[in-house]
C-alpha positions, 0 to 999 in steps of 0.5 A: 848741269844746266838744261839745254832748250832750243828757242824758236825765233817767235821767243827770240822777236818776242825777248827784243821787241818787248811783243805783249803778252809774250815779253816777261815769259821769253825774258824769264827763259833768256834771264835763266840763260844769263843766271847759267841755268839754261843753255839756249840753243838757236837755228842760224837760219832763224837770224835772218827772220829775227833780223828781218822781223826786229829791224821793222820795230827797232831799225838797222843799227839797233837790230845789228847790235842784237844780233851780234848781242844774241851771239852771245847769248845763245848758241847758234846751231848750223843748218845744213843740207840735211836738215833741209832734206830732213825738213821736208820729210818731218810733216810740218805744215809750217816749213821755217818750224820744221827746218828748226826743228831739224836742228833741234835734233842735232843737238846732243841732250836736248831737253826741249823746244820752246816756242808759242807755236806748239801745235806747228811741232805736234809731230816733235819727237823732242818735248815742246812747251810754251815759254811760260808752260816751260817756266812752270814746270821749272818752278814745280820741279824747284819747290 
C-alpha cells in the first residue's frame, strides 16, 4: 500500500517553477507519486495560491496547463466551512498553513505533511517533514 503525504503549496510552486535549492527534493516526492510509491494529497484552496504565485514565472496559459497537470497528479481535497472554523482554533501563526492543515486531518491514513515551513506546523498532530527530510527517512527505511 503506498503511503499518503499531503504536500503544502510551497512543495507544489517549488516542483513547477524549478525554485533553488527547493526544486530536486519537491521533484523526487512528485516522481515518487509518478512511480505509485506515494499518494499525494493537496487542499483545493491551495490552487489558487499556486496559480497565482506560478503564473508571475511562467505566465497564464502555461500555468493553466499545470494546474490542470497537478489534477492528475494529486488528489485534491475539498475545503469546507469546517475547516475553516477548524482553522481558526488550530494556533497557527501562519492562517493559509492552518486551513491546509485542517484538510490535512480529513484524510483518512494520512502519514505526513510535507512542507519546507515545518515550524509554521510546530502545533500538527500529523507528522511534518521537509521534503528532503522526508526523502531521507524513506531511504533509511528501503536500506
Amino acid at each position: 500500500m503506498r503511503s499518503k503525504i499531503f504536500i503544502d503549496s510551497d512543495i507544489v510552486i517549488d516542483f513547477f517553477t524549478d525554485r533553488k535549492p527547493f526544486a530536486n527534493s519537491a521533484s523526487e516526492i512528485f516522481e515518487f507519486g509518478e512511480q505509485g510509491k506515494l499518494q499525494l494529497y493537496l487542499s483545493a484552496i491551495s490552487i489558487n495560491n499556486i496559480y497565482y504565485i506560478v503564473r508571475k514565472f511562467l505566465g497564464h496559459k502555461k500555468t493553466i496547463k499545470i494546474v490542470e497537470e497537478l489534477t492528475d497528479m494529486t488528489k485534491i481535497v475539498g475545503t469546507t466551512r469546517k475547516e475553516i472554523v477548524q482553522a481558526l482554533r488550530n494556533n497557527f501563526k501562519d492562517y493559509e498553513d492552518s486551513i491546509q492543515y485542517s484538510t490535512a486531518l480529513t484524510i483518512d491514513g494520512l502519514e505526513a505533511i510535507i512542507t519546507r515551513n515545518v515550524k509554521d506546523y510546530k502545533n500538527s498532530e500529523i507528522a511534518v517533514y521537509t521534503p528532503t527530510n522526508y526523502l531521507k527517512m524513506q531511504n533509511e527505511s528501503e536500506s
